[in-house]
C-alpha positions, 0 to 999 in steps of 0.5 A: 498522586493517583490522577498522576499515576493514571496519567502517566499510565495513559500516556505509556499506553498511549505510546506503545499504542503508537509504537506500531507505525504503517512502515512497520506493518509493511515488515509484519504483512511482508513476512505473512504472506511472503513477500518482498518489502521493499517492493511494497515501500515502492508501491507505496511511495509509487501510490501515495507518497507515504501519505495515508489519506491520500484517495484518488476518485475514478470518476468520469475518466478523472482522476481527484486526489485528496490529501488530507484527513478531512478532505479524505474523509468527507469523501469516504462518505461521498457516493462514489464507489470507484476510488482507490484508498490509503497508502496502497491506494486499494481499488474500493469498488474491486476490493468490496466484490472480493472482502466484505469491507467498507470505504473507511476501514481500508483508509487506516493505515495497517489496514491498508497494508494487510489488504493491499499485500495480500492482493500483492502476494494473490497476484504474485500467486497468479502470475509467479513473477513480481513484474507481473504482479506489480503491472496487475496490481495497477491495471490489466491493461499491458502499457499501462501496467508496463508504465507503472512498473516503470515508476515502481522500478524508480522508486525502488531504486531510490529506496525513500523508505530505506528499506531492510532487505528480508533476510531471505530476499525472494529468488525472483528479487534479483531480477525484478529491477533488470526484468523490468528496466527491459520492458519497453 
């Protein structure tokens, strides 16, 4: 009866373990650092598809995606510096200048999250518009920021994840989509 007890114990906590899931933490972050949820569910499905091993490796001006845990993490131990991790996909050799962290912590899913909004909400500090912020979450470079968006702008519109919108959504929310569809 005590093994039977423990067990069932176990599997209780094992359960409310798992009760938090990466979709929740995009809510959780969202609400830290004031920031528009659904703008982080599309540069997830935008980044990684809601797959939370997928790493792309920035190497030689290719580009190699891994998609499942074993294949992510023979990689994560591999030499190359330059790659982006996880759901937000999260720049390991920018992001390692900036926090102390290391390769496998940001393949964890809500870490993942908490990193990559943070620099979301750094960027929307810097540049006070969320278009803005998304092209520089991607890259510095204008036409590629500017191409970015523009698949970011589609896959908020399709809303995978469907998402809640905040109950205060952001004064700027309601021009993200029309800002940025005149981007050309």
């Amino acid at each position: 009866m005590i093994k039977f007890l423990i067990a069932l114990l176990l599997m209780i906590s094992a359960v409310k373990a798992q009760a938090f899931t990466w979709q929740d933490a995009v809510y959780h972050y969202a609400k830290l650092y004031q920031i528009n949820p659904c703008i982080v569910f599309a540069i997830i499905d935008t980044e990684s598809s809601g797959n939370s091993n997928t790493i792309t490796v920035n190497y030689n001006h290719k580009h190699r995606s891994y998609k499942t845990r074993i294949q992510a993490l023979k990689v994560i131990r591999s030499r190359y510096k330059n790659m982006d991790i996880g759901l937000m996909q999260i720049n390991y050799y920018w992001i390692r200048k900036k926090l102390k962290v290391n390769k496998s912590m940001l393949l964890q899913p809500l870490y993942n999250i908490d990193i990559g909004e943070w620099l979301l909400k750094t960027l929307l500090n810097k540049y006070d518009h969320y278009n803005d912020a998304v092209m520089a979450y991607h890259s510095l470079d204008p036409a590629k920021g500017r191409h970015y968006l523009q698949k970011v702008i589609r896959a908020y519109q399709a809303d995978r994840w469907h998402c809640k919108s905040p109950a205060k959504p952001h004064k700027q929310l309601h021009r993200v989509i029309a800002d940025a569809i005149s981007v050309k």
